[in-house]
VOVOLO-727508 format. One record per atom (N, C-alpha, C, O): residue number from 1; residue in one letter; z, x, y. Coordinates in pm, whole numbers. Each point is the difference from the previous one (the first is absolute). Example, Ala and Ser with C-alpha at 12.3 -4.5 7.8 and 13.67 -1.06 7.14 Angstrom:
<recs>
1;A;780;1319;-569
1;A;0;-89;119
1;A;0;90;120
1;A;66;104;-2
2;S;-138;-139;107
2;S;6;82;119
2;S;73;-77;109
2;S;17;51;111
</recs>
This chain:
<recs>
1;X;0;85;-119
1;X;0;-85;119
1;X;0;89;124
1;X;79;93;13
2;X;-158;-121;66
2;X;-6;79;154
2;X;114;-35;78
2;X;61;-104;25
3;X;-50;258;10
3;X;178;-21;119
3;X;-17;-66;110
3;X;-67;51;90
4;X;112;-147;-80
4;X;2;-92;160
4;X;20;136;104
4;X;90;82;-18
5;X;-169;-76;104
5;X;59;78;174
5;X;105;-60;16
5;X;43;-109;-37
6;X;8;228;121
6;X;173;-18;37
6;X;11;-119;64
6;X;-97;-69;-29
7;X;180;6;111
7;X;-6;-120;128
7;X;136;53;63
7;X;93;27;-76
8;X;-79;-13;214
8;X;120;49;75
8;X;21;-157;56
8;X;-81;-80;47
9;X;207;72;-68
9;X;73;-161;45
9;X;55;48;101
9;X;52;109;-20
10;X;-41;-163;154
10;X;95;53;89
10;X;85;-147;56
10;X;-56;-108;-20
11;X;107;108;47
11;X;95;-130;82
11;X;88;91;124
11;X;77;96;3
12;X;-145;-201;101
12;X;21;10;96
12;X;85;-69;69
12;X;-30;-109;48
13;X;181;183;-31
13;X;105;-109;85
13;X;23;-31;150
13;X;19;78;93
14;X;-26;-227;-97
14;X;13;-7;160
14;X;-139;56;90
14;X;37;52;105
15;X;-188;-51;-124
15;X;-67;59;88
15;X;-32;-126;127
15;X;-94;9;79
16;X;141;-64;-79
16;X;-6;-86;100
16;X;98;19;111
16;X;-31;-26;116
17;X;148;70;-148
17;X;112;50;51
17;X;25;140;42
17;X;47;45;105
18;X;-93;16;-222
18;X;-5;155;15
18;X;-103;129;15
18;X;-13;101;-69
19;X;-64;-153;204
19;X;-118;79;44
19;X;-22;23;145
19;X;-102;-28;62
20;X;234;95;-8
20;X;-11;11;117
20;X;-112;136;1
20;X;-106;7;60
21;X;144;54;-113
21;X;-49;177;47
21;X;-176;-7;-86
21;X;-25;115;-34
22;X;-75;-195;-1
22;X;-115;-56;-29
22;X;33;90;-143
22;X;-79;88;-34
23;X;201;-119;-44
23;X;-9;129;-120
23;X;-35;-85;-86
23;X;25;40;-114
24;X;-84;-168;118
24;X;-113;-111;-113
24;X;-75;156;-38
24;X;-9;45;-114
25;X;-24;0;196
25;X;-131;124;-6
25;X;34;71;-156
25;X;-80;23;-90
26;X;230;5;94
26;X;11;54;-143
26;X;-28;-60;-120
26;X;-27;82;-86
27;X;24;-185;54
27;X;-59;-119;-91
27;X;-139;-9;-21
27;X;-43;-6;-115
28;X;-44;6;229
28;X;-125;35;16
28;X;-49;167;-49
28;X;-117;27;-23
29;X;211;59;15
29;X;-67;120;-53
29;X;-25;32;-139
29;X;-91;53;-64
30;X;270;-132;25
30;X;31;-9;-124
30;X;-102;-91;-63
30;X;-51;52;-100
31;X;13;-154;126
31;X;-142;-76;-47
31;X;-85;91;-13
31;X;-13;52;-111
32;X;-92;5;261
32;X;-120;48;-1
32;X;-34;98;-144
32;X;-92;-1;-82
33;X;242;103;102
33;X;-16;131;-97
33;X;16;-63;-133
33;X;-39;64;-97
34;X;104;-204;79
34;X;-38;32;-132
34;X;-107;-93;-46
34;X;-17;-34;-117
35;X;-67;-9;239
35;X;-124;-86;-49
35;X;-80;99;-5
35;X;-106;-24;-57
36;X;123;144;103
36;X;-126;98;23
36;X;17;76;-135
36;X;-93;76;-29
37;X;219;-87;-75
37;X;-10;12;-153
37;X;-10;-44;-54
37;X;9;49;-113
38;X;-44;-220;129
38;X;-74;-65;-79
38;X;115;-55;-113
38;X;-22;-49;-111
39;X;177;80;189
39;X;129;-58;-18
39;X;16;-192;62
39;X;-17;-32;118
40;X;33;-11;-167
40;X;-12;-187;50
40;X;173;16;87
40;X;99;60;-44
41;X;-110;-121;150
41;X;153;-41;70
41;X;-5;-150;29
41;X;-92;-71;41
42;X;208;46;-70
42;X;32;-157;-7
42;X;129;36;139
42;X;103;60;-29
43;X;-132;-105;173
43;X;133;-16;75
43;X;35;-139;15
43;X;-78;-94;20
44;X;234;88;-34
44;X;52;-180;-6
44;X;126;24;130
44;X;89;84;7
45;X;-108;-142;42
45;X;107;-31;152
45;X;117;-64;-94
45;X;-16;-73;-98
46;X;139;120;156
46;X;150;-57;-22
46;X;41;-36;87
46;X;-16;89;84
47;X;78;-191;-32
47;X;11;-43;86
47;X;154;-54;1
47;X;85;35;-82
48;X;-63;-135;200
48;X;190;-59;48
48;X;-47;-43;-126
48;X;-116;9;-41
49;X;240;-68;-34
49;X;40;-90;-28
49;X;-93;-4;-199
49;X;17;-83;-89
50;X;-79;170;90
50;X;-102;64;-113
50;X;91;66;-129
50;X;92;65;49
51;X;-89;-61;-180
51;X;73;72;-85
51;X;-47;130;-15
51;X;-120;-20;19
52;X;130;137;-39
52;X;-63;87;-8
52;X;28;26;-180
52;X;112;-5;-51
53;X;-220;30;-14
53;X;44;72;-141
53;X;-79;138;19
53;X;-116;27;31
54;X;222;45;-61
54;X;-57;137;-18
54;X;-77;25;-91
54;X;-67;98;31
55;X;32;-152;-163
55;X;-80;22;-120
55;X;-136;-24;14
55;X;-97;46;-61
56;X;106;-141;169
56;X;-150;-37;51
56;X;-93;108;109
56;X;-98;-40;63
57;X;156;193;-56
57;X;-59;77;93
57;X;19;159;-35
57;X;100;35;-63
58;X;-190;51;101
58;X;8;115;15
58;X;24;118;127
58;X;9;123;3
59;X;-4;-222;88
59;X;56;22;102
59;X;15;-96;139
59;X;-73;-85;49
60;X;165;125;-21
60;X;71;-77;111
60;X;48;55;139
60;X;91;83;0
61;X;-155;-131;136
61;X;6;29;107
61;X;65;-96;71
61;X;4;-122;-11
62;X;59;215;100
62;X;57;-67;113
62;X;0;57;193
62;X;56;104;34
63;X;-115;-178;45
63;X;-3;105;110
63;X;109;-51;75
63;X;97;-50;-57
64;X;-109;63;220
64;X;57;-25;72
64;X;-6;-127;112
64;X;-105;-53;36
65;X;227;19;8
65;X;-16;-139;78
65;X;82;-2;121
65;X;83;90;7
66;X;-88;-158;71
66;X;93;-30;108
66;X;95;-57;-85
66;X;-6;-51;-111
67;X;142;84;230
67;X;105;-7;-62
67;X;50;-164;-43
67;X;88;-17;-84
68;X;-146;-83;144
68;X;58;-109;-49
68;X;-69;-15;-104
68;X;72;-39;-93
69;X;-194;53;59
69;X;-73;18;-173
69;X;48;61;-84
69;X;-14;-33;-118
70;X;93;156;162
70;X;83;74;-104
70;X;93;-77;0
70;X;40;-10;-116
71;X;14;-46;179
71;X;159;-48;-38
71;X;-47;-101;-100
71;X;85;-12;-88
72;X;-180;-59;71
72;X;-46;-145;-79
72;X;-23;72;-110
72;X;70;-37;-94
73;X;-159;148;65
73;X;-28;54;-86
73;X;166;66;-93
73;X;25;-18;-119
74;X;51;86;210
74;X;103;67;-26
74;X;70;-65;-79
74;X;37;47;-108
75;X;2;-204;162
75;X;87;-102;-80
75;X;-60;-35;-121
75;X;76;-34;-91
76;X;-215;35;68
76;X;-48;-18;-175
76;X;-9;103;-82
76;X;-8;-8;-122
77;X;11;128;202
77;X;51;141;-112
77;X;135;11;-20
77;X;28;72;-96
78;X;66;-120;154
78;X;117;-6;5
78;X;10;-40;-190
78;X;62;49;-95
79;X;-135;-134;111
79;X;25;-76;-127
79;X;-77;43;-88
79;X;-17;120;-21
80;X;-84;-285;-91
80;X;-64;54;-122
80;X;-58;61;29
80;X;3;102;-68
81;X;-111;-101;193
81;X;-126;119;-2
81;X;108;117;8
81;X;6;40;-116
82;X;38;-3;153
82;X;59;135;-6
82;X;11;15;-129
82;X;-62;90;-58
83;X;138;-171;-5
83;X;44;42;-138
83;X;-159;39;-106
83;X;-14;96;-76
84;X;-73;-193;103
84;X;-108;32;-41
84;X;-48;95;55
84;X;-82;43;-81
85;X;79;29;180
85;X;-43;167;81
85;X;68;61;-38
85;X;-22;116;34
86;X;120;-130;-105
86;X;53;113;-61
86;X;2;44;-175
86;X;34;96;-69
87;X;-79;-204;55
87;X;-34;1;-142
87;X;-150;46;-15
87;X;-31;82;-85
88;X;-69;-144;180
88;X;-90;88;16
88;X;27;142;13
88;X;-73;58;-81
89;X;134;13;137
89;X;43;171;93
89;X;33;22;-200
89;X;-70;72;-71
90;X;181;-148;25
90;X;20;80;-131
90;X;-90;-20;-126
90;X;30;3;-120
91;X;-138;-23;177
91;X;-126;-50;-123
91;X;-49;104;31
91;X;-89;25;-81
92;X;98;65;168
92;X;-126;53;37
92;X;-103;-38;57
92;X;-96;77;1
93;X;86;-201;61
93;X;-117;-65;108
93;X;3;66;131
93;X;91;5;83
94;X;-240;58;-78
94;X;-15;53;165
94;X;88;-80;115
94;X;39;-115;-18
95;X;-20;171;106
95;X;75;-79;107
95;X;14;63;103
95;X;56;109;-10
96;X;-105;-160;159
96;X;-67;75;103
96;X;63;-116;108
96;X;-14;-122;-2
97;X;89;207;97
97;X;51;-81;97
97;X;-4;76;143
97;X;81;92;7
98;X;-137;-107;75
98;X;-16;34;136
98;X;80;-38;77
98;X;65;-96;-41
99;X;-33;144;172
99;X;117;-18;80
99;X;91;-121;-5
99;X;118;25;-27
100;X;-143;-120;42
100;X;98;-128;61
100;X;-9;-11;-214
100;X;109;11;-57
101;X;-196;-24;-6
101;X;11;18;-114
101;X;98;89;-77
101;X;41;-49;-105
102;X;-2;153;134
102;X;62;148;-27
102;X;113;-14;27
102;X;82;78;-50
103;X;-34;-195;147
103;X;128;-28;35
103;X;52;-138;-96
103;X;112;-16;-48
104;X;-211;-61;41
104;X;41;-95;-119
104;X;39;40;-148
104;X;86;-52;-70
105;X;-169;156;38
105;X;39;40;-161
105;X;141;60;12
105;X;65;17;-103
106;X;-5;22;241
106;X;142;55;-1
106;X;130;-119;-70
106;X;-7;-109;-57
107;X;111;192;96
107;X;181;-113;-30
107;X;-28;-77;143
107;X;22;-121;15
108;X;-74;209;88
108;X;40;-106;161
108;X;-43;59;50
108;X;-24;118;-28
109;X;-15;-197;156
109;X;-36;39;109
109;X;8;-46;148
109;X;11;-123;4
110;X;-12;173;102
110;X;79;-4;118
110;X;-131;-175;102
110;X;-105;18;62
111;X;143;-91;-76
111;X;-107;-69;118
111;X;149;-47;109
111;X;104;-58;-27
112;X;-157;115;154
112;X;81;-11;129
112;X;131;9;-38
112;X;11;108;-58
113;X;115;-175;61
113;X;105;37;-40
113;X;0;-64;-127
113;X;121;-18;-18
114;X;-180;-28;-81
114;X;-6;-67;-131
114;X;-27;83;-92
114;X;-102;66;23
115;X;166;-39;-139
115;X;-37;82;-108
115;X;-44;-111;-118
115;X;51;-111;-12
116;X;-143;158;-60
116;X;-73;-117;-39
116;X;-51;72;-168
116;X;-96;77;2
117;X;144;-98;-98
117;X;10;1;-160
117;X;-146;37;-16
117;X;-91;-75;33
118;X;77;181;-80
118;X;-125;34;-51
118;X;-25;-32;-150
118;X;90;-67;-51
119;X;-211;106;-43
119;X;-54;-45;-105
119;X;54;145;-106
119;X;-32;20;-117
120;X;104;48;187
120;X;70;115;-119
120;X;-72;36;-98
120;X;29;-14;-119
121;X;-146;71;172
121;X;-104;38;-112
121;X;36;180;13
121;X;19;69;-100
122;X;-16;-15;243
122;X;44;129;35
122;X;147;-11;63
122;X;46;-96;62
123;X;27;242;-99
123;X;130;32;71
123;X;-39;47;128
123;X;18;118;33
124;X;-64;-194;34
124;X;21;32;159
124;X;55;-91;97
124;X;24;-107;-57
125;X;14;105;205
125;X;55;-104;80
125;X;-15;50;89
125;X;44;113;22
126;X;-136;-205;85
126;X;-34;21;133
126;X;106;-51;89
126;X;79;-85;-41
127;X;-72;131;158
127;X;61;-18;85
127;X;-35;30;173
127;X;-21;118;27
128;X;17;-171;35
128;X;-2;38;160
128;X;90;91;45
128;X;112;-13;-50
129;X;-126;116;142
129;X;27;139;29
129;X;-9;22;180
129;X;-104;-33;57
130;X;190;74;-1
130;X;-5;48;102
130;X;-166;79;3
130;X;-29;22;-117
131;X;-82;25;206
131;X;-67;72;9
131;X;-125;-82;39
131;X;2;-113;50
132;X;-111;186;-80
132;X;-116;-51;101
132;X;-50;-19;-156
132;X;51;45;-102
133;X;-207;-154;122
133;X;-34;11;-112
133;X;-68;79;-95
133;X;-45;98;59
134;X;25;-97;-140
134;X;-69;103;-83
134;X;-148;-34;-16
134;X;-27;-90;-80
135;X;-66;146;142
135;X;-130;-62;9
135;X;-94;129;-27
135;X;71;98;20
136;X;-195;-61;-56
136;X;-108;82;62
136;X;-74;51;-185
136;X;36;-35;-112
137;X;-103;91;140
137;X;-56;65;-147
137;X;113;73;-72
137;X;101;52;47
138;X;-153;-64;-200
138;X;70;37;-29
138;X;-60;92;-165
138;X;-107;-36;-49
139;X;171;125;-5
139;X;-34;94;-82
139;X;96;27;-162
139;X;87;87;6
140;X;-98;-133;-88
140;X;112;64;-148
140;X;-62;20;-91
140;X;-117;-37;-16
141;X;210;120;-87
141;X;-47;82;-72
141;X;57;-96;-112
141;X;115;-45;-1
142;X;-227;17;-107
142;X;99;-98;-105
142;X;-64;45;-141
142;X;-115;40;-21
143;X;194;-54;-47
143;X;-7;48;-148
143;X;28;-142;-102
143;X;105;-58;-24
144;X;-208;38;-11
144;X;-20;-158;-132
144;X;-17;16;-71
144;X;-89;82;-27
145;X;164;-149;-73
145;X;-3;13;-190
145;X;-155;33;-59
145;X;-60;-108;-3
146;X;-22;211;-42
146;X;-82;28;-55
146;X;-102;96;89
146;X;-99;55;-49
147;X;140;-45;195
147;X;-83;89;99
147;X;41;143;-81
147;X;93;3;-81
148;X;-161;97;109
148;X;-36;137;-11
148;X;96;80;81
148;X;85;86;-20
149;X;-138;-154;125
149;X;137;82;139
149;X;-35;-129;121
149;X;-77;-96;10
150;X;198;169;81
150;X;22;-72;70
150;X;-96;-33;138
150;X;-56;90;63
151;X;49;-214;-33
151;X;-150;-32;88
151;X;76;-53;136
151;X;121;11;17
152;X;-212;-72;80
152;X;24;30;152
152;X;-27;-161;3
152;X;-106;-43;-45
153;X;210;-49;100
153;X;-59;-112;89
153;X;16;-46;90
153;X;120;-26;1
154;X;-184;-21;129
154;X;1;-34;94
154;X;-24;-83;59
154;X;-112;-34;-39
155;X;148;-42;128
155;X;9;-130;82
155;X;52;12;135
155;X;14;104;65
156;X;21;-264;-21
156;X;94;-12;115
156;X;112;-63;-35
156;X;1;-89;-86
157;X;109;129;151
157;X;92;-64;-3
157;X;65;-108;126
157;X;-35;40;110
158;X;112;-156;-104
158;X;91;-78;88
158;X;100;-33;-3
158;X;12;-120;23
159;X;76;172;-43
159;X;138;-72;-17
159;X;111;0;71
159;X;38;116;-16
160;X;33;-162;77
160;X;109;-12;58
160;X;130;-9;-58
160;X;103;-26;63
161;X;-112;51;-206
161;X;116;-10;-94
161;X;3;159;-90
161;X;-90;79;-25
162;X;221;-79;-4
162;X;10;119;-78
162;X;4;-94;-149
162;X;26;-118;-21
163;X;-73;250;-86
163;X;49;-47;-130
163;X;15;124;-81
163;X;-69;102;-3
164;X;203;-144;-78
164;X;61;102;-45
164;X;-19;10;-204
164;X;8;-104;-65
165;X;-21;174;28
165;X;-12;35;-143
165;X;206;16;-91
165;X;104;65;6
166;X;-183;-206;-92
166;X;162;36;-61
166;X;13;141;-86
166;X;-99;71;-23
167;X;236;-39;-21
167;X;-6;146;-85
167;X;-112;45;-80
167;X;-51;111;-16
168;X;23;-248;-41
168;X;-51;12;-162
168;X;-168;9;55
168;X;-87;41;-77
169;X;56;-85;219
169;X;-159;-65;2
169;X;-75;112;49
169;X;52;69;88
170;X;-188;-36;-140
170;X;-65;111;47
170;X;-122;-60;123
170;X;-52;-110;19
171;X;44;196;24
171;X;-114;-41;136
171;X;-171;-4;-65
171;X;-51;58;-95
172;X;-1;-151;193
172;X;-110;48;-64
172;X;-25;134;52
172;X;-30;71;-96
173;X;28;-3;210
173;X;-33;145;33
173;X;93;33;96
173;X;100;-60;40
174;X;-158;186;-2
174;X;61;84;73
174;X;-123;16;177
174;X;-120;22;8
175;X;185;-37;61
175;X;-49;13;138
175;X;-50;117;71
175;X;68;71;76
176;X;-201;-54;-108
176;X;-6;95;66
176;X;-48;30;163
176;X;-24;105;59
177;X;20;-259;-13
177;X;-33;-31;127
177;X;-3;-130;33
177;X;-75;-86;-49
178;X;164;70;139
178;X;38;-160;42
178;X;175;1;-28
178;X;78;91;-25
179;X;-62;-240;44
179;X;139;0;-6
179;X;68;-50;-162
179;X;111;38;-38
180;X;-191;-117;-31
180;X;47;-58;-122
180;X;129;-69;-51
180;X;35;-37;112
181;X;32;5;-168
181;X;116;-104;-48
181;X;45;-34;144
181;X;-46;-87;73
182;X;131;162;-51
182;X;69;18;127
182;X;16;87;114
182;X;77;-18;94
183;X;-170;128;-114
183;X;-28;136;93
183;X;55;62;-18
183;X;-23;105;60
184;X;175;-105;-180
184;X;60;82;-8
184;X;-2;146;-116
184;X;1;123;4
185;X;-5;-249;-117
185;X;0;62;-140
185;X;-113;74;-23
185;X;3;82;-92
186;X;-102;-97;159
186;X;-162;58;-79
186;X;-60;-83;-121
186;X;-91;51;-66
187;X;125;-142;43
187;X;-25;-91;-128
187;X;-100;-98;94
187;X;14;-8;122
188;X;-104;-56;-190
188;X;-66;-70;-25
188;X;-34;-123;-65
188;X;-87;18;-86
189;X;133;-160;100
189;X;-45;-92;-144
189;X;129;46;-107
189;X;91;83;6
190;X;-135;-182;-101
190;X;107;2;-93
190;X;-91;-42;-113
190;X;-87;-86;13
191;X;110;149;-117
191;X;-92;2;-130
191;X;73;4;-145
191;X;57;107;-19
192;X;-48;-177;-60
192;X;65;-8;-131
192;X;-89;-78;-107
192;X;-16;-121;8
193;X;-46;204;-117
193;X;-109;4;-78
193;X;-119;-70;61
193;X;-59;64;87
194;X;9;-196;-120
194;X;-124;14;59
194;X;40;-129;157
194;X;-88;-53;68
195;X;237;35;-51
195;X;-23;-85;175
195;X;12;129;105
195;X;88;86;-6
196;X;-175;-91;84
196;X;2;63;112
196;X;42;-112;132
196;X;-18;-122;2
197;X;48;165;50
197;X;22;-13;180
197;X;47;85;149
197;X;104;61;23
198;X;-212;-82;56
198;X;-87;71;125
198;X;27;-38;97
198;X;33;-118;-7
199;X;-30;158;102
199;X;16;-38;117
199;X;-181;68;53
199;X;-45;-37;109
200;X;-13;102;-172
200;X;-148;38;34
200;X;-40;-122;-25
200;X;22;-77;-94
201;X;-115;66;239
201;X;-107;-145;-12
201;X;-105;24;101
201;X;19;67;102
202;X;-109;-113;-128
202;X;-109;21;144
202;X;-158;-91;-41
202;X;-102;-8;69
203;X;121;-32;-159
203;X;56;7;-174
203;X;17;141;-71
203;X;-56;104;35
204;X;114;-116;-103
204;X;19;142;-71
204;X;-93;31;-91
204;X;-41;116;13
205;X;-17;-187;-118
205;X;-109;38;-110
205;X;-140;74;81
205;X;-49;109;-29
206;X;6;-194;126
206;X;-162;57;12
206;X;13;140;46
206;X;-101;67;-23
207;X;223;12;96
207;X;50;145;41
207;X;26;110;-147
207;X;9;121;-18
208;X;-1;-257;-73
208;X;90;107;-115
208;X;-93;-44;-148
208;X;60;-43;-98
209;X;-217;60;100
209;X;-3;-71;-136
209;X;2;17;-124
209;X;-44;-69;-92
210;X;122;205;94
210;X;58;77;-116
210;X;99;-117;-75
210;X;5;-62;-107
211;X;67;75;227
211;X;168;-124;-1
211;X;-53;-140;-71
211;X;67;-36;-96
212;X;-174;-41;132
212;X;-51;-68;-49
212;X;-48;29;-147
212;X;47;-59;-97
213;X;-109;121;93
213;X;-64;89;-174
213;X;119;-25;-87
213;X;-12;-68;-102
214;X;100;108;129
214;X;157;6;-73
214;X;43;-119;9
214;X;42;-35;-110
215;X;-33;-36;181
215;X;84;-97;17
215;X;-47;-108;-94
215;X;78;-83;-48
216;X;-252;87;15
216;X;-63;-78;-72
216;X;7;70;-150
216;X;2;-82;-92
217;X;2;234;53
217;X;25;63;-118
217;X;106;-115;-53
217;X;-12;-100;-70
218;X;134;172;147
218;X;160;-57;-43
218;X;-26;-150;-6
218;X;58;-69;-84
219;X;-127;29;155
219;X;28;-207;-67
219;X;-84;32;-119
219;X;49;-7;-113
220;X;-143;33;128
220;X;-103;-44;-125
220;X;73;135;-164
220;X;-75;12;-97
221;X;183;49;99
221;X;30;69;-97
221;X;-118;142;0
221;X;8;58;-108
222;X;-76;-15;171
222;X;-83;104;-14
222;X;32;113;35
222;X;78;23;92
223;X;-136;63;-161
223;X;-1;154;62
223;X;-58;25;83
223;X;40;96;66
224;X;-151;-158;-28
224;X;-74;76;128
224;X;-104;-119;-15
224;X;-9;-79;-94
225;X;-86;88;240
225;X;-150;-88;30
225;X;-82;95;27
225;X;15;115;40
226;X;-132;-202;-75
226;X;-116;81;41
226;X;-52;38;130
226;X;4;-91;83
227;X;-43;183;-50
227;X;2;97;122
227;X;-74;-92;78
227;X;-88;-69;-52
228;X;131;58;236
228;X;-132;-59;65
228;X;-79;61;60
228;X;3;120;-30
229;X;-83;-149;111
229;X;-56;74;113
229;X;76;14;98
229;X;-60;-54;93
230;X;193;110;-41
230;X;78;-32;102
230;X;-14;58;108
230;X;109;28;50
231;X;-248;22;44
231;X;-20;84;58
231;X;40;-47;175
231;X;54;74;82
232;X;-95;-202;-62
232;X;102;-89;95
232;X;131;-32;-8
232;X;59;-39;102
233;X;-13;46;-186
233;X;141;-6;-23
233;X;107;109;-17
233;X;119;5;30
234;X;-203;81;-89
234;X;46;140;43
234;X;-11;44;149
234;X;54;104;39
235;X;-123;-185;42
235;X;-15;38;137
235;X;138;-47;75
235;X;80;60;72
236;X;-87;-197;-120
236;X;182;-112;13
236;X;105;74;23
236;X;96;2;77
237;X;-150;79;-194
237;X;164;74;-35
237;X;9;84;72
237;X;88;-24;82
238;X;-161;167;-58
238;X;-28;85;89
238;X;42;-52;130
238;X;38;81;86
239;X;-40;-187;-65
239;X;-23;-70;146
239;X;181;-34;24
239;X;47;43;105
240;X;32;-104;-184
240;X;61;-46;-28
240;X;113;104;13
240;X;88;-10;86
241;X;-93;84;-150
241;X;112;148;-24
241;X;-17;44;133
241;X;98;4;75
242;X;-273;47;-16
242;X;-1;23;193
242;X;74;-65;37
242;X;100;67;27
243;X;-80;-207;2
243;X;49;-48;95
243;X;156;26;-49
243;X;74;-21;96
244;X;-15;52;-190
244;X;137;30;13
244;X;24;153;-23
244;X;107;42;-43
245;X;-248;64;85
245;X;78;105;60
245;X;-21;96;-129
245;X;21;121;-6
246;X;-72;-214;-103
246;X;-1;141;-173
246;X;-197;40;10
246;X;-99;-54;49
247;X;125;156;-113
247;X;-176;18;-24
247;X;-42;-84;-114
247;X;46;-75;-86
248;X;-138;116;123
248;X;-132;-125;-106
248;X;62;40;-169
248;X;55;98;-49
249;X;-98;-229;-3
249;X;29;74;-165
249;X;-62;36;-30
249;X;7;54;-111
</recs>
């Protein structure tokens, strides 16, 4: 019997809610690259008031929202979807969360004087901080389950909140330009097997489409994809690392 082609499932939470920073764009890359392998993607919107089953996906995104969308959003991770995001995180299901996103997979997080129950998928907890905000390009060095060595990604960052890494939680990288978690630590994101979360957005994939390559490996169980033509996108990146100050890769 002939092997069915792969199919990448992605479910998408909250994009109605959570697309301030136009990072839909990452969804769209994650499609293109793997239609251009001749990989099938099925994306399904999750939405208020929606069940989420994790069994039904190979990966799962979440971006960012104004803050009264996060708080709506916040109060249904609080609960089953959380519990189901986290049972996803220990399946091993990809899981990709961008700023106002990155703060939901936390225990809590800071809106105006309200601390507000996160979806406890990562040991982190944001909070508001004396200081100016943390904004401008930005540059880290990150190391992912099955890379060779360690690779470069870059974006922008916005935040006006610090967030801190519990004992146990590893970052996704290390900073090598910009401000990252909190400007303090040099950390970056927070990463534990295959959920990541970023505060890089601008969108982050079309700058990084290595990051993408992987991100679609790890849902779909693979070792590697087939090579593209990435000669514009290698330009992205080049472009991308300039504007925060690193040389070209």
């Amino acid at each position: 019997m002939a092997e069915h082609p792969p199919k990448l499932r992605i479910g998408a939470l909250y994009p109605d809610l959570l697309n301030i920073y136009a990072d839909r764009g990452n969804l769209m890359v994650l499609s293109r690259r793997c239609e251009w392998r001749e990989i099938a993607v099925e994306i399904d919107a999750v939405g208020l008031g929606e069940p989420l089953d994790p069994a039904l996906y190979d990966l799962l995104y979440l971006g960012g929202g104004q803050d009264a969308d996060q708080r709506l959003c916040g109060e249904e991770l609080a609960g089953a979807k959380g519990e189901a995001l986290r049972a996803a995180s220990s399946e091993g299901t990809v899981i990709l969360a961008v700023c106002g996103g990155y703060q939901l997979l936390g225990r809590s997080y800071q809106l105006g004087n309200e601390v507000v129950p996160g979806a406890r998928v990562l040991d982190v907890e944001t909070v508001r901080a004396e200081g100016p905000r943390l904004v401008g390009n930005v540059a880290i060095e990150v190391e992912l389950p099955g890379m060779p060595a360690p690779r470069r990604l870059a974006g922008f960052e916005n935040h006006g909140v610090r967030t801190t890494l519990g004992a146990c939680q590893g970052p996704l990288g290390r900073v090598i330009s910009g401000h990252g978690n909190d400007g303090i630590s040099g950390f970056e994101g927070a990463a534990t097997g295959n959920t990541i979360g970023t505060y890089l957005h601008g969108p982050l994939l079309p700058g990084n489409v290595w990051f993408a390559d992987w991100l679609i490996a790890a849902a779909l169980g693979l070792s590697g994809l087939e090579a593209l033509p990435d000669r514009l996108e290698a330009e992205a990146h080049s472009s991308a690392l300039a504007a925060a100050g690193q040389p070209a890769a």
